[in-house]
TIDRENDREN-885455 format. One line per field, with one value per residue (C-alpha): chain; y, z, x; residue in one letter. Coordinates in steps of 0.25 Angstrom, whole numbers. Layout:
N
kette	A:...
c2	Y:...
c3	Z:...
c1	X:...
rest	A:...
% end
This chain:
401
kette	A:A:A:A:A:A:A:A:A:A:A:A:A:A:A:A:A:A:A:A:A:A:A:A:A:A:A:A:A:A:A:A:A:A:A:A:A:A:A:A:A:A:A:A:A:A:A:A:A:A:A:A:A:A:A:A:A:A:A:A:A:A:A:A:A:A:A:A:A:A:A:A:A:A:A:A:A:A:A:A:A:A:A:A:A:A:A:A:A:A:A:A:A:A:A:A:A:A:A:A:A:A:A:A:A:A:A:A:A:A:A:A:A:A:A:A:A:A:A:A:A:A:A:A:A:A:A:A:A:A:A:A:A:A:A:A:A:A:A:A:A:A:A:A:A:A:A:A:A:A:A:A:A:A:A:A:A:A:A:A:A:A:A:A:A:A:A:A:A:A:A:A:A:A:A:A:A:A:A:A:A:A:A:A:A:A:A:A:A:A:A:A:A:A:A:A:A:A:A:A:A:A:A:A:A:A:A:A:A:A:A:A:A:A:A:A:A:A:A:A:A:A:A:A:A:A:A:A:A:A:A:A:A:A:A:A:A:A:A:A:A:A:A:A:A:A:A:A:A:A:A:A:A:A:A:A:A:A:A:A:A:A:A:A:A:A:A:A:A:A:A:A:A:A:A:A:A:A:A:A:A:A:A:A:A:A:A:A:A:A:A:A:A:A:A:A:A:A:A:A:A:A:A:A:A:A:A:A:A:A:A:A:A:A:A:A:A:A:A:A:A:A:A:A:A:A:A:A:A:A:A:A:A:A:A:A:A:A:A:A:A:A:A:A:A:A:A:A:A:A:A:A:A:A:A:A:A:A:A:A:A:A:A:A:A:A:A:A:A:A:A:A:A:A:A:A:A:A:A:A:A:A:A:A:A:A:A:A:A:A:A:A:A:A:A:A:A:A:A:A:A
c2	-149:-137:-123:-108:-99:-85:-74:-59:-60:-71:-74:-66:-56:-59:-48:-56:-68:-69:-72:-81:-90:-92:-96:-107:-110:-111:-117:-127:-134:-134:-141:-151:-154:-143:-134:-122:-108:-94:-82:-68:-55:-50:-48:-37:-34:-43:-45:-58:-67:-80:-87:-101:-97:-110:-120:-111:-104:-92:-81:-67:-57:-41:-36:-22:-27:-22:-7:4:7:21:26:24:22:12:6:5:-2:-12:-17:-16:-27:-36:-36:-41:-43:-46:-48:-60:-67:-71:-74:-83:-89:-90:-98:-107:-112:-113:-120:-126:-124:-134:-125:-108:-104:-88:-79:-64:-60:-45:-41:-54:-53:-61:-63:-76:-83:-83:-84:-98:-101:-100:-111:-120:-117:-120:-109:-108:-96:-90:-78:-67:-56:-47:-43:-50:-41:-26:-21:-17:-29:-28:-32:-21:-21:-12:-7:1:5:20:23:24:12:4:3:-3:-12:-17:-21:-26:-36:-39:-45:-53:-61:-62:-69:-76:-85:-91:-97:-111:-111:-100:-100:-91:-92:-88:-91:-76:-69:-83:-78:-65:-66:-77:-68:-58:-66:-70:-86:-87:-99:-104:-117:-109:-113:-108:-112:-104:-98:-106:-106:-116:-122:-130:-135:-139:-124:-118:-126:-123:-108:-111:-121:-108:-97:-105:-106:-92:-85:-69:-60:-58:-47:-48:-46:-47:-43:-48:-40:-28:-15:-9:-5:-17:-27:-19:-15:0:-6:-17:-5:4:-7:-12:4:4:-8:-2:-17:-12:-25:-29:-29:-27:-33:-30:-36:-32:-20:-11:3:4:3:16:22:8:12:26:22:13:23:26:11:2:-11:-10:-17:-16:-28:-23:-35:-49:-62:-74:-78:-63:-64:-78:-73:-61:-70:-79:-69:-63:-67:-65:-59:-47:-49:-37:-34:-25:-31:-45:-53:-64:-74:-68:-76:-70:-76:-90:-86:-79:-93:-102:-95:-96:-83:-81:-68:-58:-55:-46:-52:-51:-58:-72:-70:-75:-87:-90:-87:-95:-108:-105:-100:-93:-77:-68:-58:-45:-35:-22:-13:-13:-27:-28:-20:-28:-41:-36:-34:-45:-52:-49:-56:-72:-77:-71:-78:-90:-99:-99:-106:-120:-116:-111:-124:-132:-125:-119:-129:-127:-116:-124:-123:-139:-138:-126:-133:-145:-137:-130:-142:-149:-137:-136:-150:-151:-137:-144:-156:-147:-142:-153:-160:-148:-146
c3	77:84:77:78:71:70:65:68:74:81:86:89:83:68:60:47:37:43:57:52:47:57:66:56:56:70:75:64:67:83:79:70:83:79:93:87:93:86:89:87:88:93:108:112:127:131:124:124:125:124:120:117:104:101:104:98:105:104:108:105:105:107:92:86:80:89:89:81:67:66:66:55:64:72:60:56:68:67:54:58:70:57:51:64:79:88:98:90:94:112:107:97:106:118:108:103:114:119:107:100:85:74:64:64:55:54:46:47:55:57:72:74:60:50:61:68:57:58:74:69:62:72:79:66:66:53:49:39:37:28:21:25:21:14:27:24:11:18:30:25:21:9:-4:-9:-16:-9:-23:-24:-11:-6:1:14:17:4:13:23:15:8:23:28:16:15:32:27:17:26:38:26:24:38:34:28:21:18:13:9:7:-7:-19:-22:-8:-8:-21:-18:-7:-12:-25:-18:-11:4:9:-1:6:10:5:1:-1:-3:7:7:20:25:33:41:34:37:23:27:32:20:12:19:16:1:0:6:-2:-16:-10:-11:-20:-17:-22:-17:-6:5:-1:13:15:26:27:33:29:24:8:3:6:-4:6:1:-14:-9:-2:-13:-25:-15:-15:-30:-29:-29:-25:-13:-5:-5:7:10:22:28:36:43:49:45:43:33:41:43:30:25:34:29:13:16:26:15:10:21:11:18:31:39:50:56:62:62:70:62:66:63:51:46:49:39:27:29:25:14:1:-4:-1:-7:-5:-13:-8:-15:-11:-12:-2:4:3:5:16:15:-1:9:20:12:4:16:18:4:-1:-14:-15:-23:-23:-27:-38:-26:-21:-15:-16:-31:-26:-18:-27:-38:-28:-22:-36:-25:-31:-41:-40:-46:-52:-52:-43:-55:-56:-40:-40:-51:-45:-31:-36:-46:-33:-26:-38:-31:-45:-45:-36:-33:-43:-31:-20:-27:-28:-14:-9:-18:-15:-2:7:1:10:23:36:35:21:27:40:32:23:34:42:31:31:43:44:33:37:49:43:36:47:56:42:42:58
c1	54:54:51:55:47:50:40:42:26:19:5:-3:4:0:5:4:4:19:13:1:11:21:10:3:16:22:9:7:21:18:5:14:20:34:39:37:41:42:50:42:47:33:35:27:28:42:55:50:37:35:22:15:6:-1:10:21:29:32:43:41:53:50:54:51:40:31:40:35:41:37:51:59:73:65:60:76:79:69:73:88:83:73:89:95:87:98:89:82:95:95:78:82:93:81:70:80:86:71:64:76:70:73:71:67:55:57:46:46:56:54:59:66:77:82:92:87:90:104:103:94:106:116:108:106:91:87:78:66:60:47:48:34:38:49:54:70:68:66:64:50:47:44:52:60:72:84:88:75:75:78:91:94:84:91:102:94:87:100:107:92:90:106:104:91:97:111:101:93:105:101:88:87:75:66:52:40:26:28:38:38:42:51:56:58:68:76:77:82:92:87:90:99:103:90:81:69:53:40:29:15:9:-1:-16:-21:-32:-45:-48:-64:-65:-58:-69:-82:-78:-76:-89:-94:-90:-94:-108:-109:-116:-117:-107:-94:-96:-83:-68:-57:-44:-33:-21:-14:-21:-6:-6:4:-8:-16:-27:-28:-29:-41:-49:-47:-51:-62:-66:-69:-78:-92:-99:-108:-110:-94:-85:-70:-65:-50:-45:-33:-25:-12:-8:-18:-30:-35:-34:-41:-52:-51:-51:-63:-73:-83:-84:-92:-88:-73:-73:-60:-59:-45:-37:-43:-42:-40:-54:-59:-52:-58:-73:-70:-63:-75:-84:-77:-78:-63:-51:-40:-26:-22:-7:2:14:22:14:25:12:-3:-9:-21:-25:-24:-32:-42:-42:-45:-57:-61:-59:-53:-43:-39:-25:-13:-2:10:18:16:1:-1:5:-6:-14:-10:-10:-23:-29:-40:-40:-35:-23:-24:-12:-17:-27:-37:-38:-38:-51:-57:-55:-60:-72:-74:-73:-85:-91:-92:-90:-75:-69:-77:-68:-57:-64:-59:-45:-44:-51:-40:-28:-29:-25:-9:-9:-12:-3:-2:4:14:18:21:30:38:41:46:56:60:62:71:78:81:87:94:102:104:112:119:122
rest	X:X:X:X:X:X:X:X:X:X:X:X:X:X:X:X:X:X:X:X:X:X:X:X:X:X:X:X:X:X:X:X:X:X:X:X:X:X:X:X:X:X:X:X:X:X:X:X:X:X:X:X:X:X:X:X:X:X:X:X:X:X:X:X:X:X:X:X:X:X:X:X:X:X:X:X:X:X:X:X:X:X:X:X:X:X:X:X:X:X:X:X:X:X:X:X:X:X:X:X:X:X:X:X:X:X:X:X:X:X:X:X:X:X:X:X:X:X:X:X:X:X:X:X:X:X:X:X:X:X:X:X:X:X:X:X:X:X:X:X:X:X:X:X:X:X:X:X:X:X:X:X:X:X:X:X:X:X:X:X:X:X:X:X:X:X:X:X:X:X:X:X:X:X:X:X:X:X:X:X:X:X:X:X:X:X:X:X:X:X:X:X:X:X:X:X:X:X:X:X:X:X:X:X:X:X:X:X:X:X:X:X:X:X:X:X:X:X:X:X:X:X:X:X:X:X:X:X:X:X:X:X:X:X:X:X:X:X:X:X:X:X:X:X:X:X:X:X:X:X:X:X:X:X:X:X:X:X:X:X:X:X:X:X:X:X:X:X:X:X:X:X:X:X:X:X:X:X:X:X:X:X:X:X:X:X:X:X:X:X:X:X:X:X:X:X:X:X:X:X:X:X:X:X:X:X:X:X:X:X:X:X:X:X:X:X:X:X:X:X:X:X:X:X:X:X:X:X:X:X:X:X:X:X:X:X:X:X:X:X:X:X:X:X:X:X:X:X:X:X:X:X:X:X:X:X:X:X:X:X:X:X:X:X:X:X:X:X:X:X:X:X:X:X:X:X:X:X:X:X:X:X:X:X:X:X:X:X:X:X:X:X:X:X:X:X:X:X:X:X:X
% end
């Protein structure tokens, strides 16, 4: 079967959990033996780049996402091209006729538009896609309701969410990571039309390795000493309540390791000068990353908004490390499939848990349940999932053509 997959980013610009699992993905389907390709609208120096990226190929189109936002008419204009990107259409006319897809597998779509899926269908291109974010609800992506908002930018909002659901009537079956962000949209009247599922992110997994860290963590025996955090450093993850709540904990030989970067950086750095406990890594490397999970003892996922998913709770869990989480979003789903932390409500209860935490005894109940129920969150399990979709999505349009 031959595959198009579209993502606003690709490797090796990996912005987020939005990237990491286009390329599980893309790649896992090429190794199925699928042609796969993937349109990006990450071009940096040419309009457009091509590429080979591990045995998908990959064509890059110059958007603005690599221009600046500062000004607030540039930042107009950008998302009056996220509504509608002409130029998305000779491309996608280009790649089509090179690769021939089957079927179109589209996932955030900032830069390229909501747009290609009505060129897909056009073509008769069955298209799937997966919702990442809240970008089809605002152009801030975030969920917000137009009713709420402020004039003049209601106006705005009600003419950007009224072409998003217009284009959504071109997608044949849409899914999410999580029945709430599946909920949400569906609620609010996007892919009316659409068949619709739930089919979790996913990690790729070694299941001996995930168990030589757990045989290892239940071996210990010393007090809890390393809590980590993954994320961007930006105030909806919840980073300025971690450092504040990890502030208040007077536990001498603790540690805090972030992980990560984002506008929120220096005045992080600046909050934490006086305590030597914080550790700031900046940006990471898998590898880089895996060495710094590896040595902590669990993790905090404390975001303040509606997480589409949280694919951090997983890959902390691979490594063996139980978490502690916000009650947003898709997140308790995780949680209450993996039954590998606690969620908290409020910033009192937060700070409690945190450091009832760095008692071993705490936590230490989880490693069986991550052991048990980790391996649903496989890439195998998800790439079984998706090809049996786009398999009968394509069926469905050769009956119907």
């Amino acid at each position: 079967m031959n595959i198009l997959f579209v993502n606003s980013w690709y490797y090796p610009n990996m912005k987020g959990g939005a990237e990491q699992s286009t390329k599980l993905l893309a790649e896992g389907m090429a190794e199925m033996g699928h042609s796969v390709s993937v349109i990006s609208g990450d071009a940096a120096e040419n309009e457009e780049e091509r590429d080979i990226v591990n045995g998908v190929r990959v064509y890059r189109l110059k958007t603005h996402l690599h221009g600046s936002s500062e000004n607030i008419f540039r930042k107009i204009q950008f998302k009056l091209i996220d509504v509608k990107n002409r130029k998305i259409k000779k491309f996608f006319d280009e790649v089509c006729s090179s690769e021939k897809p089957d079927v179109i597998h589209t996932n955030s779509l900032a830069g390229i538009s909501p747009y290609i899926w009505k060129l897909a269908h056009e073509k008769k291109i069955p298209v799937v896609h997966t919702i990442r974010d809240y970008s089809l609800c605002s152009p801030r992506g975030i969920y917000e309701s137009a009713a709420q908002a402020k004039m003049p930018y209601r106006v705005f909002l009600d003419y950007y969410v009224r072409k998003m659901k217009k284009y959504s009537r071109f997608v044949d079956i849409v899914t999410a990571p999580s029945d709430y962000t599946l909920g949400k949209l569906l609620d609010d009247g996007f892919f009316a039309s659409s068949e619709h599922r739930c089919i979790f992110n996913a990690i790729r997994l070694d299941m001996e390795e995930t168990r030589k860290f757990l045989q290892s963590r239940r071996q210990k025996k010393s007090k809890a000493k390393t809590a980590i955090f993954v994320g961007r450093l930006i105030p909806i993850k919840g980073i300025l309540l971690l450092v504040s709540s990890f502030r208040k904990i007077k536990l001498p030989d603790v540690k805090l390791i972030v992980c990560g970067e984002g506008d929120y950086g220096e005045e992080l750095r600046r909050m934490a000068k006086d305590d030597s406990r914080i550790i700031f890594r900046g940006h990471l490397t898998q590898q880089e990353l895996e060495k710094e999970y590896i040595v902590s003892d669990f993790a905090v996922i404390p975001s303040l908004w509606d997480e589409p998913f949280g694919r951090v709770v997983i890959e902390a869990n691979k490594y063996g490390l139980p978490v502690i989480t916000s009650n947003r979003g898709g997140i308790p789903e995780i949680i209450r499939e993996m039954k590998s932390g606690v969620m908290f409500e409020s910033e009192d209860e937060f700070t409690e848990l945190l450091e009832n935490f760095f008692e071993r005894e705490n936590f230490d109940r989880f490693y069986d349940n991550i052991e048990l129920n980790i391996e649903k969150y496989s890439i195998t399990a998800q790439l079984k999932s998706f090809e049996e979709l786009y398999k009968k999505c394509r069926i469905g349009y050769l009956s119907e053509y």
